[in-house]
N, C-alpha and C positions, 0 to 999 in steps of 0.2 A: 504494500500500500504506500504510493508515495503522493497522493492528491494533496492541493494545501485545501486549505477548508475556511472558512472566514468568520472570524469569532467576532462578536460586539460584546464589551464591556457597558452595561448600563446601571445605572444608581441613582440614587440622590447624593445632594452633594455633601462631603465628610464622612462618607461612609467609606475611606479609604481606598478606592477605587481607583487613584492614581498610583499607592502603593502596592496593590495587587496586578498593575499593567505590569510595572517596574521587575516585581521578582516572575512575571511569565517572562517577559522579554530581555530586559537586562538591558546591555545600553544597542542591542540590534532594533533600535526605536528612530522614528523621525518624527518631525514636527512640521505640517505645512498647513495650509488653508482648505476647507473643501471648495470644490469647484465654484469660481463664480461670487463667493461670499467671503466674508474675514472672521471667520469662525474656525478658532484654532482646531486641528485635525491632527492629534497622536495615533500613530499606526506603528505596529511592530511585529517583529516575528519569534515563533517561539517554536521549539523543538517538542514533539509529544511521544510517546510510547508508541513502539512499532513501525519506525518510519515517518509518521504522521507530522506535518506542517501546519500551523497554526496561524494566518494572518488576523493578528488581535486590533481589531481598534478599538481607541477608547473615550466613548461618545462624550458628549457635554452634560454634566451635572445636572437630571431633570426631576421633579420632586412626581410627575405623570404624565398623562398622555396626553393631560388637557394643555395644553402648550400655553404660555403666557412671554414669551421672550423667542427669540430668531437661534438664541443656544437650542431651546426646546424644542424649535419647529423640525432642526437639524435630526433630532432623533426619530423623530416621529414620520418622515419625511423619507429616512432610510429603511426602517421595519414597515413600509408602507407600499415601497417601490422593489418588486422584486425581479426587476430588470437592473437594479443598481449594482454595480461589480462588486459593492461593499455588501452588498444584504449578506443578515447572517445566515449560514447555518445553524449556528447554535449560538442563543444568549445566553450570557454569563449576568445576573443581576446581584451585585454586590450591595448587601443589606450591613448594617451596623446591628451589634448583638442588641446594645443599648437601643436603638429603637426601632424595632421588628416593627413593631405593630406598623410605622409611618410608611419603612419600607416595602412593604407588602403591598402598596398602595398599586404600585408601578409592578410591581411583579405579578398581579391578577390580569392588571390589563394586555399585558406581553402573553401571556398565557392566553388571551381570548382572542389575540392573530392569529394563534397555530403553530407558532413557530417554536421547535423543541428550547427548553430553556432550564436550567441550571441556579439552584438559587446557593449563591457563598454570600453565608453567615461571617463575618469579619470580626475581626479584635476578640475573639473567643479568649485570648486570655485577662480578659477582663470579666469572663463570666462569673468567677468565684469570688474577686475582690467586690462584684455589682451583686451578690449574692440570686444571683440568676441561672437556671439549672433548664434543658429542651429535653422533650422527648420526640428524638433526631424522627425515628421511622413512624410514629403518628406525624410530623407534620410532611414528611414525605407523602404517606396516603393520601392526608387532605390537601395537599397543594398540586398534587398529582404531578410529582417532580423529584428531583437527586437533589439532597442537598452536602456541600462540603462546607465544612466548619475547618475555617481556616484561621490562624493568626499567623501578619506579616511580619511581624514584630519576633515571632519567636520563631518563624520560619516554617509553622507546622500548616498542614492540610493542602501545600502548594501543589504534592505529588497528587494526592486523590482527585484534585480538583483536575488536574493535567490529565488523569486515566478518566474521568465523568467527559470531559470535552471530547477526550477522541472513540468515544463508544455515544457519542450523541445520538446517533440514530435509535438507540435502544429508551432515548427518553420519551415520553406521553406527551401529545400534545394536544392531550383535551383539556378545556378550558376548565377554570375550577368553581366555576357559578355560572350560572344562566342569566346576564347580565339583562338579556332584552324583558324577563317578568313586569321588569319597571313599567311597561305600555305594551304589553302583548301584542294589542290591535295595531298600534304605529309600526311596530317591528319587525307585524309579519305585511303590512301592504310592502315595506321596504324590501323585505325579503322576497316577494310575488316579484316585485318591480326587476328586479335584478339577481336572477336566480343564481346565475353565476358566481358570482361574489361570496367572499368572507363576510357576514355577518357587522362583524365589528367593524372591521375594514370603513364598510359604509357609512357606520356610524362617526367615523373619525374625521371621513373626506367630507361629511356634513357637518360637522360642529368646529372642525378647524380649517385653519385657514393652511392650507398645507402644500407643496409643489409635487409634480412627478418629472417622468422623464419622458420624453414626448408620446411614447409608444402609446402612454398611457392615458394622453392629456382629455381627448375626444368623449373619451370613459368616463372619465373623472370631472369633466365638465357636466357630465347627463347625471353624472350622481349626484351633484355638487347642487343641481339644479333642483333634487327633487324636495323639496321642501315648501312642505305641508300643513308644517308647523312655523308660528313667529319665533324669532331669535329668542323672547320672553322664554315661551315654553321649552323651547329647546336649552335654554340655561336651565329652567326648572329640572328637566329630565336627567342634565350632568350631574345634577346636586344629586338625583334620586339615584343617582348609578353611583356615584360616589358613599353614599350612606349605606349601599347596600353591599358594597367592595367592603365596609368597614364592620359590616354585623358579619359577614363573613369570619373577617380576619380578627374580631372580637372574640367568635365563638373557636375559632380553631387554638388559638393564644392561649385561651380558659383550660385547655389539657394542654396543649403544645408547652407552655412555658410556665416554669413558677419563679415569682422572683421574692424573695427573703429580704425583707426590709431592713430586719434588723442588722442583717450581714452587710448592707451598702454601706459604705464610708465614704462618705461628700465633702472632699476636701474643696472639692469645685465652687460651691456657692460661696467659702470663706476668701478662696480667691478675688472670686469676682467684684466682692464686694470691696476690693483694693484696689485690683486693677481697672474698676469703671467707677473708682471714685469722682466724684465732681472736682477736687482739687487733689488727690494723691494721684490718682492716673493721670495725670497730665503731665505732673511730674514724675511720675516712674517713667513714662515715656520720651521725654527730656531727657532725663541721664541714661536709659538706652540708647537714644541716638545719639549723643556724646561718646558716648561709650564703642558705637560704631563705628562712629566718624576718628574716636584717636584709635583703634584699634586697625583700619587701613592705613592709616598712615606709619605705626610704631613696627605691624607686620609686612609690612611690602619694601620695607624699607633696602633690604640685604639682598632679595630675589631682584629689585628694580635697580640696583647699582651692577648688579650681576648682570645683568640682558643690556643696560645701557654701555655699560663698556665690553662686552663682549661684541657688540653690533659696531660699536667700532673699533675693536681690533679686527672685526672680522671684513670690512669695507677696506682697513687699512692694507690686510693679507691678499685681499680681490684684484687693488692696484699696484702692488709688488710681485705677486707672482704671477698673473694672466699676462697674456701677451697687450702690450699698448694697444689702444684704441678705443671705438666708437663704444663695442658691445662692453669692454671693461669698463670706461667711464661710465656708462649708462647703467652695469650691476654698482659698483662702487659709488658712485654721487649720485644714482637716482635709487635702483628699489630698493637696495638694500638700507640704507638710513630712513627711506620713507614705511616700508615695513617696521622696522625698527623704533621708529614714531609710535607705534600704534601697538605691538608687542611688549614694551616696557610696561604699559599700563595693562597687562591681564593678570599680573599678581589681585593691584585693588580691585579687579573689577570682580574679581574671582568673588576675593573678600564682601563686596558689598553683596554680588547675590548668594553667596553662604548665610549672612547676615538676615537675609531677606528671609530665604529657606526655610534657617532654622527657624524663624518669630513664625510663618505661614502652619510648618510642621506643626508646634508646638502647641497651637489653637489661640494666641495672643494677638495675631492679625488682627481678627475677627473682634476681637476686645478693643483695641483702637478703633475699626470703621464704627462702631457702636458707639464710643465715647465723642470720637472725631464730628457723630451726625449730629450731636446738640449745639455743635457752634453753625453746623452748615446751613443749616434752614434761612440764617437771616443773614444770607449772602446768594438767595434763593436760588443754590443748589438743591438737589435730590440728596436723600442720605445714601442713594445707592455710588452718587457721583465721585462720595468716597475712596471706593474702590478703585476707578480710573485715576484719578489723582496721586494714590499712593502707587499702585501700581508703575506709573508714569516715570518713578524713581531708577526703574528700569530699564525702559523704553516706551516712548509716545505710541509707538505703532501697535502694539498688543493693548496699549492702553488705552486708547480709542476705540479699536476692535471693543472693549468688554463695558464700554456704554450701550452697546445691544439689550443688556438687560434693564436699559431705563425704558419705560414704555412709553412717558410722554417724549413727543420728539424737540418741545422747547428745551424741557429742560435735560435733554441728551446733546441739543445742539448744541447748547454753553457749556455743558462738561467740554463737547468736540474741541470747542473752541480757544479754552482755557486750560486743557490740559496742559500742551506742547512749555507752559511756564515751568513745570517742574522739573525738575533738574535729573534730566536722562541720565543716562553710564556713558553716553555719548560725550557729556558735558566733560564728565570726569579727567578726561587726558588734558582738558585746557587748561582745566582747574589746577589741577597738580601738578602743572610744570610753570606756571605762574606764581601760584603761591609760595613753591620753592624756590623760587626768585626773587621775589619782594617782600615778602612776608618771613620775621626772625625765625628762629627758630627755640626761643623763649616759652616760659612755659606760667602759667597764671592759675592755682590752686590747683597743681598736677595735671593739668591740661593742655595741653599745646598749643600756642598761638595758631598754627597751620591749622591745626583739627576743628578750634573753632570757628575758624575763615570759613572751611569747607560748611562746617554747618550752619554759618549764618547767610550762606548762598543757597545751601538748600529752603532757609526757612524761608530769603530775600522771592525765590521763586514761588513756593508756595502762598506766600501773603499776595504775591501777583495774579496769581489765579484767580484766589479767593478774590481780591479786590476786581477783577476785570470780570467774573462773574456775575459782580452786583450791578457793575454799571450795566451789563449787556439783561441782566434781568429787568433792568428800568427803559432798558431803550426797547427790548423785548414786549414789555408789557405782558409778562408770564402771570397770568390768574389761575390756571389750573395748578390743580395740588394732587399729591402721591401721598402714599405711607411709605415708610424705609421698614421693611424688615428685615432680620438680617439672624441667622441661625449660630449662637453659640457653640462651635464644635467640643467635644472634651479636651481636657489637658491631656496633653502625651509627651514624653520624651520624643523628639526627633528622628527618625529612623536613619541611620547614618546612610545607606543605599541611597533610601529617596532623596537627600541633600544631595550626596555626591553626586547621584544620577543630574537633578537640577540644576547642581553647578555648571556641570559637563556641559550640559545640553545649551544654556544660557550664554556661558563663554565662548563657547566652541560657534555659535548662532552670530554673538556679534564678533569675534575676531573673523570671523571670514565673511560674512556680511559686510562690514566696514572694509577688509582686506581687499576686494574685489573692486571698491572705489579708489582705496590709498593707493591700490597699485595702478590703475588705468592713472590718475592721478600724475602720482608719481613719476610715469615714463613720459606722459605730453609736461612736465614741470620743470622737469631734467630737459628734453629736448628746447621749450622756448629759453631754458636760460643757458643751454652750451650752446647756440646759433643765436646771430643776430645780424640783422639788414647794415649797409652802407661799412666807408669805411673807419667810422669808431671803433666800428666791433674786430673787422677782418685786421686791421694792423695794429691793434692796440699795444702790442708789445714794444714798435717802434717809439707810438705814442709816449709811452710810459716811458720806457729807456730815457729815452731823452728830457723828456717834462724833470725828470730825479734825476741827471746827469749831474751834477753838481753836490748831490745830498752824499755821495758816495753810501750806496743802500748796499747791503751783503745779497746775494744771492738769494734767501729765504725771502727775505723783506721784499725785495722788488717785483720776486713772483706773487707774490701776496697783494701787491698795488697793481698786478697787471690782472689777476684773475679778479679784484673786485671792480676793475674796469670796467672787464667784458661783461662782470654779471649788471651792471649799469645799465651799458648798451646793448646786449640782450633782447631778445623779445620781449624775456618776463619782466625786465626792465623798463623799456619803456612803458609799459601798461601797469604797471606799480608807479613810473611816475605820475603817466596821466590821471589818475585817482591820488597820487599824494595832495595835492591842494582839498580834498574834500574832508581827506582823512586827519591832515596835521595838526586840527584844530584838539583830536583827541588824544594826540600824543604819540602817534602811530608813526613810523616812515613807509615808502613806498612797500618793502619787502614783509612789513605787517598787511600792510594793504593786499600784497596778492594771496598771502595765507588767509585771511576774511573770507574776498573773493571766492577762492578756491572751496571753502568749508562750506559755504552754504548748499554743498554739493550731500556735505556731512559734515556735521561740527568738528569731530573727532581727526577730520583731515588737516585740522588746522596746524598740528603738531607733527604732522608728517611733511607736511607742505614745508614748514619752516626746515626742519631735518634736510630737508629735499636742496632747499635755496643754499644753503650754509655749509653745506656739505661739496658743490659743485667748485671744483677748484682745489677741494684742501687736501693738503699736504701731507698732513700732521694725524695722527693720533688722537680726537680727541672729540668728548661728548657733545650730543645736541645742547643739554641743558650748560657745559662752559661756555660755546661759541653763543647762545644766545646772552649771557650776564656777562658778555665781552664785547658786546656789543653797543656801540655809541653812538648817544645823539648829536647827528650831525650839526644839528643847531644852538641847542643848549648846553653842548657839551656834558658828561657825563654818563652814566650808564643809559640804555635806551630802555630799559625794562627796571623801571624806577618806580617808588611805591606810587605815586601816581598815575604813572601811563597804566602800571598794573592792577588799579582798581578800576581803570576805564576800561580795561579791555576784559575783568570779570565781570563789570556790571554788563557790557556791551553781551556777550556770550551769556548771561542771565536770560537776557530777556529778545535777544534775535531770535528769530524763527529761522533756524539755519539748516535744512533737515527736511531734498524732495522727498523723501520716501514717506516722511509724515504729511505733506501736503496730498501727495496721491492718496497716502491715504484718506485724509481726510474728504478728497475729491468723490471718492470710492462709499462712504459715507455716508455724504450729506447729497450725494447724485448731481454735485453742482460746481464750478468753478468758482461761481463768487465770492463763497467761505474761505479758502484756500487759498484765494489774491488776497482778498480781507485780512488777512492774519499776517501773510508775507506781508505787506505794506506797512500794516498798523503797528506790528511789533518789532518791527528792523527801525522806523522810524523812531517809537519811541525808547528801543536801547540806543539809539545816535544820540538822541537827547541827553539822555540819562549818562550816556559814558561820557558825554561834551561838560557839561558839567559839573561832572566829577573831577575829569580832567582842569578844571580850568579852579575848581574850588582849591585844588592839591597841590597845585604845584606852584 
């Protein structure tokens, strides 16, 4: 037997479903979008018993079938369409011990497509300390299904679960209730109408709002149409199907499960009550992120001196031992220092989403977007906008994606819109090689001056948000209102897999994401600055010889005056000059001007771009971050990367929109171009401002 077979993972969300992906597939997992939408799609492969191949996906977090968000429609959409290359064979619905009963909601209705299905019981080692005991083979009869009792934590039930998936065919797929009693009379003209059909099926493509795949569309239009009933009643009918899902799963529960009160130990509620205090959680969250922000910096410290002089000794060994020329200067002064831009900073970036990870793992997330919703209301945000916001920490673009679950579309378009302020991983390499340049390295109550720069950029962009939120909800004129709910997961220790796996997955996503720009980058950056038009550029060495004929310069020296010639007259040259007048007001010279430029490609090129410029010509041995703090203003004399230029060009990188992949997204979105110029315009304008001012207050 060597067929692969196509597994779906489906849950609610918290029910560890991302940790049971992780130990079926390991890191043979990818991350991409499904077709057409921005709806994250994990797919992996797993090895089974006998030969047997496994393609796992692992759908989006859905509490049923009644779909309320474009996450949900995704599931419902898939087990709908069995022309879809994903449809399963067999679901896998991963339930939490702790709450059978909610879980059970989603696992009757999956049961009433037909489709054979598998129910894993999860965190089973939490059965004894929640003083909770199952009787495994009665809720097998009544669910008319296999269940495996797993813990990912302790590692146990992963194999049984792996031999149930690949003997699928031997599971029942009769439904576990007769869901149509609710209206006998409706359910059976439905059933007359359309003999063909799944039962439920039709019940689904009627009350949701759902896509297929064209095969299907004609069908699914005539089903879609038969409706007999007002929207009123057919809401009424879901509640009655719902209540009757839930006397089911009441009475099966009543033998299935007994749970021992006295046995539970609720350290949880004493938590909570600290960490969503009205003024202790704010500050426990505060010196968390303090605590983050020195711990990138105290830990990256040794790995990022490590890759920074390694990248150039290794530039330096490129142009000593290859043969001279075009293709050596081009490895040695262009990819390799602009690679090398971008590579020093995967230690922090590593750091920040481990940071992220473990708070997500641990169920504390979750306790912030909670705490965080009682400020956001009267900046008329959603409480769900939350999520996008911190998320955004990360990256914009997943963090826009996961506004899908705001229903109204004002107040998703002012998350959309207001996200892009907080401060990406993108931001991180600008941050960190500036701060380390102007900013001491002094320390104020154990603290680091660096660590708290970093975090008052992060807070400087968050308070932007929030504050561009409110205006855009007045210019808006948002009258409609939501509720924010939001599911307290349990406390857990962190499963070190799922971290590592995240890490991996997270790193690995932006180094070669970003890589793929820095290096196209990189090679058109190097070429406009080794050629240049007329002859400034072609004889400069005459030029120069002679202009310093008098100075008696050594050798070193005058090659040095002859290659920052050429980088003048240059391509990138002139075009850094012709933008110097716009820029100088902020403290910039042309060669910051073309790294700007260049970055709005991707912020993060910004540092590569420089690497890139600084690099062409040189001789020497020696790091990005010396040649730039060796670097002088040609006007003011003194360093060029001075506390002031360096807080105009933090504040500038605060608040530019510098980031097409976030615009398309955004484009992708909001179905419109105008949001996307809106935001480029609005926010490059007002970080001109903001860094003009700064600059001119500082210096």
């Amino acid at each position: 037997m060597s067929k692969q077979i196509n597994v779906a993972l489906i849950g609610n969300p918290n029910t560890g479903k991302t940790s049971v992906f992780n130990a079926l597939t390991g890191l043979n997992q990818k991350v991409g979008n499904y077709p057409g939408i921005t709806v994250e799609k994990k797919e992996g492969v797993c090895k089974l018993p006998r030969g047997v191949k496994a393609h796992i996906i692992d759908l989006p977090g859905t509490y049923s079938l009644n779909a309320s968000s474009l996450d949900e429609n995704v599931v419902i959409e898939l087990l709908l369409n069995k022309n879809d290359k994903d449809f399963p064979d067999v679901a896998v619905v991963v339930s939490d011990v702790e709450n059978l009963k909610r879980n059970l909601l989603l696992f009757t209705q999956i049961k009433d497509l037909e489709i054979p299905c598998i129910l894993a019981i999860n965190m089973a080692d939490r059965m004894r300390y929640k003083g909770i005991s199952l009787d495994i083979d009665y809720l097998e009869k009544e669910l008319k299904t296999k269940i495996a009792l797993i813990s990912t934590r302790k590692k146990e039930g992963i194999d049984e679960l792996k031999e149930l998936i690949t003997n699928y065919k031997e599971l029942s797929v009769e439904p576990c209730l007769n869901a149509s009693e609710i209206d006998p009379k409706y359910f059976d003209s439905l059933r007359q109408a359309f003999p063909n059909q799944l039962l439920y099926k039709l019940w689904l493509v009627i009350t949701q709002d759902v896509n297929f795949g064209k095969t299907d569309r004609k069908e699914v239009e005539a089903i879609a149409s038969f409706k007999t009933k007002s929207k009123s009643d057919l809401k009424r009918l879901q509640q009655k199907e719902t209540i009757k899902r839930y006397q089911f799963i009441n009475n099966t529960l009543k033998k299935g499960q007994t749970i021992d009160a006295s046995q539970a130990k609720d350290l949880r509620s004493k938590l909570d009550k600290i960490l969503t205090h009205k003024v202790w959680g704010y500050v426990i969250f505060f010196f968390v992120l303090l605590t983050i922000f020195q711990a990138i910096y105290d830990w990256s410290s040794v790995p990022m001196d490590f890759i920074d002089s390694t990248f150039a000794s290794l530039s330096e060994w490129t142009k000593d031992n290859l043969p001279p020329g075009t293709f050596t200067n081009l490895l040695s002064e262009g990819i390799i220092p602009g690679l090398g831009g971008i590579v020093i900073f995967i230690p922090q970036i590593a750091f920040l989403f481990l940071f992220i990870a473990v708070l997500e793992e641990s169920g504390y997330m979750s306790r912030v977007v909670f705490l965080m919703d009682r400020g956001m209301r009267r900046f008329g945000l959603s409480g769900k906008s939350v999520v996008p916001l911190i998320s955004g920490t990360a990256c914009a673009i997943p963090a826009i994606m996961a506004t899908r679950n705001i229903e109204n579309w004002k107040e998703r378009l002012i998350t959309i819109l207001v996200t892009p302020f907080t401060t990406c991983s993108a931001r991180l390499p600008v941050y960190l090689i500036i701060i380390s340049l102007v900013i001491p390295e002094g320390r104020f109550l154990g603290l680091g001056y660096q660590a708290l720069t970093l975090m008052l950029l992060y807070l400087i962009g968050f308070g932007a948000a929030l504050v561009s939120a409110m205006i855009l909800n007045k210019v808006l004129r948002l009258k409609s209102k939501s509720f924010f709910v939001v599911e307290m997961p349990n406390y857990k220790l962190p499963l070190i897999k799922n971290v590592f796996l995240t890490v991996i997955e997270k790193t690995k996503s932006f180094v070669f994401g970003a890589g793929k720009i820095i290096l196209a980058i990189s090679i058109i950056l190097w070429f406009l600055a080794s050629y240049g038009p007329g002859d400034s550029f072609n004889n400069a060495e005459a030029i120069v010889t002679e202009q310093y004929a008098a100075e008696n310069l050594s050798e070193s020296e005058l090659h040095k005056k002859i290659e920052s010639h050429k980088l003048e007259h240059s391509f990138i040259g002139i075009a850094g000059h012709a933008i110097e007048p716009v820029i100088r007001p902020l403290g910039y010279d042309w060669k910051i001007g073309i790294a700007i430029v260049s970055s709005f490609a991707a912020r993060e090129v910004f540092v590569g771009t420089l690497a890139t410029i600084y690099s062409v010509g040189s001789d020497e041995e020696e790091t990005i971050k010396n040649r730039m703090a060796g670097e002088i203003n040609p006007i003011l004399g003194g360093p060029l990367f001075n506390f002031a230029s360096g807080i105009s060009l933090l504040l500038f990188y605060a608040f530019a929109m510098q980031c097409m992949s976030t615009l398309a997204i955004v484009k992708k979105e909001t179905n419109s171009w105008k949001w996307p110029i809106l935001q480029l315009v609005l926010m490059s304008a007002f970080a001109y401002v903001v860094a003009l001012i700064a600059y001119q207050v500082l210096i």
